[in-house]
C-alpha positions in Angstrom: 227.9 145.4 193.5 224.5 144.9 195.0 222.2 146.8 193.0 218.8 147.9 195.3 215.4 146.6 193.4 211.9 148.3 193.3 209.1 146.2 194.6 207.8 147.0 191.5 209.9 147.3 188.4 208.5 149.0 185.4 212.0 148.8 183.6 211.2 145.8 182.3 208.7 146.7 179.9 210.3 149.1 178.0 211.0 146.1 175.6 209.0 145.0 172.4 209.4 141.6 173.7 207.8 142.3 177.2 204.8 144.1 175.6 204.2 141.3 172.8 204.5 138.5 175.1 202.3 140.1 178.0 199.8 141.3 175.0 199.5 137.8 174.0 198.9 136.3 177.2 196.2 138.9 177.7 194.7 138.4 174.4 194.7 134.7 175.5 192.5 135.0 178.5 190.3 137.2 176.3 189.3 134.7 174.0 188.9 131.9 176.8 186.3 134.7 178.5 184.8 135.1 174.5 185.3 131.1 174.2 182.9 130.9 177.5 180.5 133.1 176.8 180.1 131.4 173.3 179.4 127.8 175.1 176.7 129.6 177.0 175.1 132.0 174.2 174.7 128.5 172.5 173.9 126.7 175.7 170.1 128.8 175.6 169.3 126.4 172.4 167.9 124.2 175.3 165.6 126.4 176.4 163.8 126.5 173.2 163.7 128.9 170.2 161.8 131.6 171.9 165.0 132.2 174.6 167.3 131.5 172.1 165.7 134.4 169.8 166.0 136.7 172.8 169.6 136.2 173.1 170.1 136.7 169.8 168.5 140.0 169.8 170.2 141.2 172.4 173.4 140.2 170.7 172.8 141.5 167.4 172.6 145.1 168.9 174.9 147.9 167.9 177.0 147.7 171.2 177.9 144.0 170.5 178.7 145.0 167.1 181.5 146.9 168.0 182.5 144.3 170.6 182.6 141.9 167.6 185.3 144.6 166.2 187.3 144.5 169.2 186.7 140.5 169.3 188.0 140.6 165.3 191.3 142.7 166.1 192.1 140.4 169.8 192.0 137.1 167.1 193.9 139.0 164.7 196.8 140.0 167.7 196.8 136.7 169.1 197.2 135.0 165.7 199.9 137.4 164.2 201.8 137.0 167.4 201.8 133.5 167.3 203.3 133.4 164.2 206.1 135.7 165.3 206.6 133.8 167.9 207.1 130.1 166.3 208.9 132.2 163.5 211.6 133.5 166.8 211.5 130.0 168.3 212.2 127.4 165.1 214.4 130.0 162.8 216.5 133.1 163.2 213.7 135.4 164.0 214.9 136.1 167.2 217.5 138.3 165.2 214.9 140.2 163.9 212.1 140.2 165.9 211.3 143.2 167.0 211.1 144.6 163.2 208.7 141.3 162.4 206.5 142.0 165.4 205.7 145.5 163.9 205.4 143.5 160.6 202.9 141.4 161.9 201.0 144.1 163.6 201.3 146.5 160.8 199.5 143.3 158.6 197.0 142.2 161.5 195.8 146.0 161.7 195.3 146.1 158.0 193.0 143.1 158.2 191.3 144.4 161.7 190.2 147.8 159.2 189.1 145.9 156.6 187.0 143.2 159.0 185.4 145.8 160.9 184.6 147.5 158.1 182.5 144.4 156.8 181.5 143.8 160.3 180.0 147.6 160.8 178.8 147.3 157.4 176.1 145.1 158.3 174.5 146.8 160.9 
């Protein structure tokens, strides 16, 4: 009758729906960190062109680059998922949406290649 739980129960995400709604909320705080650190790139405006050019040069770097690609894919996820999700909450998606989360994946990671492709390209 009384079934003993773990402190910690990893049973729970063994579901698509688990992984897609924790990746979203992730992907979420990761564009309100990108979101900040935007403000503040262009926040050094003010202190004339010379800091802003040194900014800039440090951000136009291969490492950041890269970042950019990972930036591309986290805007990609976040904006896929969100249309799964008002697809599950306004129609019938929710019959179906664990094969329409791959769907939108599958079409997110298509566009994540062929961004950071473009975005590599111009290094």
């Amino acid at each position: 009758m009384y079934k003993d739980k773990k402190f910690f129960d990893l049973g729970y995400y063994k579901f698509t729906g688990s992984w897609a709604w924790m990746l979203h909320r992730l992907s979420g705080l990761a564009l309100i960190f990108y979101l900040s650190a935007h403000i503040w790139v262009i926040s050094t405006i003010s202190k004339g062109p010379e800091g802003f050019d040194r900014v800039m040069g440090v951000l136009a770097s291969p490492l950041f680059k890269l970042l950019e690609v990972g930036l591309w894919g986290i805007i990609l996820f976040h904006a896929f998922n969100g249309i799964r999700v008002v697809i599950v909450d306004f129609w019938k998606g929710s019959l179906h949406h664990k094969k329409l989360f791959f769907i939108m994946i599958f079409i997110a990671f298509l566009l994540w290649v062929a961004g950071g492709y473009l975005i590599v390209s111009h290094m």
